[in-house]
N, C-alpha and C positions, 0 to 999 in steps of 0.2 A: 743707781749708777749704771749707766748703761756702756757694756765692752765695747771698743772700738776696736775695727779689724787691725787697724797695727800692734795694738796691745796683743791680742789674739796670735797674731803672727810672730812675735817677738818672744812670748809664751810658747808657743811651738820650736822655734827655733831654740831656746833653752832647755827643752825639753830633750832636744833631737843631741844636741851639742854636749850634754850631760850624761845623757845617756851613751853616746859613742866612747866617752872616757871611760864613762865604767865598766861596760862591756865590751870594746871594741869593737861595735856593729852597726850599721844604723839601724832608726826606728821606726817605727809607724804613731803616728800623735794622735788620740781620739781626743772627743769634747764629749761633754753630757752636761747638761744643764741642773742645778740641783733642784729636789722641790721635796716640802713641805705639805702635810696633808693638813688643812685646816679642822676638817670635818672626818670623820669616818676611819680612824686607823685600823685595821684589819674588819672590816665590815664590808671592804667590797666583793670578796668573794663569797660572803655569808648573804649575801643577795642585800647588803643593807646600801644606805647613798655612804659616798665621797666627796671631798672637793679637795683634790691635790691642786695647788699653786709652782708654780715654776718663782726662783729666788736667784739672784743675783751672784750666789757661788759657783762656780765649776766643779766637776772631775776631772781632772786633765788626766790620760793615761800613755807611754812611750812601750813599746811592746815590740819584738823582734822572735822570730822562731830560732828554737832552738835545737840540735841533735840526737841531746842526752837524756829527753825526757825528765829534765828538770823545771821546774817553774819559780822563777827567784826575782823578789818583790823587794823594792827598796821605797822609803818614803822621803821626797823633799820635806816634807811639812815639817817632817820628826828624823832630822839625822843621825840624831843619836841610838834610834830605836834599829835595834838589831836586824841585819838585813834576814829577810826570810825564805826557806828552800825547802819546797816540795818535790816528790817525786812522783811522775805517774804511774799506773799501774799499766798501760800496755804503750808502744809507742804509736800504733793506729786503733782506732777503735772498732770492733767486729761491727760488721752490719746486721745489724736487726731484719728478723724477716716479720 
């Protein structure tokens, strides 16, 4: 089954619209395509083959910065499941020399 961009956009836009109610902010929408490795599950960095396939599901993700250095994850998939809140450890990260 193959997305069509209106679907795609209608997905975004529920994403975006969703996301404003629950956090009053707007969002940024990424896509990621899912995939499956047929062949090789942890062997490609042991120098062995792979063959990962791309599959018909999504990641959709809705993402906004925040001030407090919190990080708080909610799922459509699973409403029920408790929303989740980490904290960072610094609010910029030092640079590395």
């Amino acid at each position: 089954m193959e997305v069509k961009i209106a679907d795609e956009t209608t997905i975004a836009a529920k994403l975006r619209s969703g996301f404003r109610e629950r956090y009053g902010t707007n969002a940024r929408v990424f896509r990621a395509p899912g995939r499956v490795n047929l062949i090789g599950e942890h062997t490609d960095y042991n120098e062995g083959f792979v063959m990962p396939v791309a599959i018909e599901l999504n990641v959709w993700i809705a993402i906004a910065p925040r001030d407090d250095r919190k990080l708080l994850v909610h799922s459509e998939n699973s409403p029920r499941a408790p929303r989740s809140t980490w904290t960072t450890a610094t609010k910029t990260p030092e640079p590395v020399d």
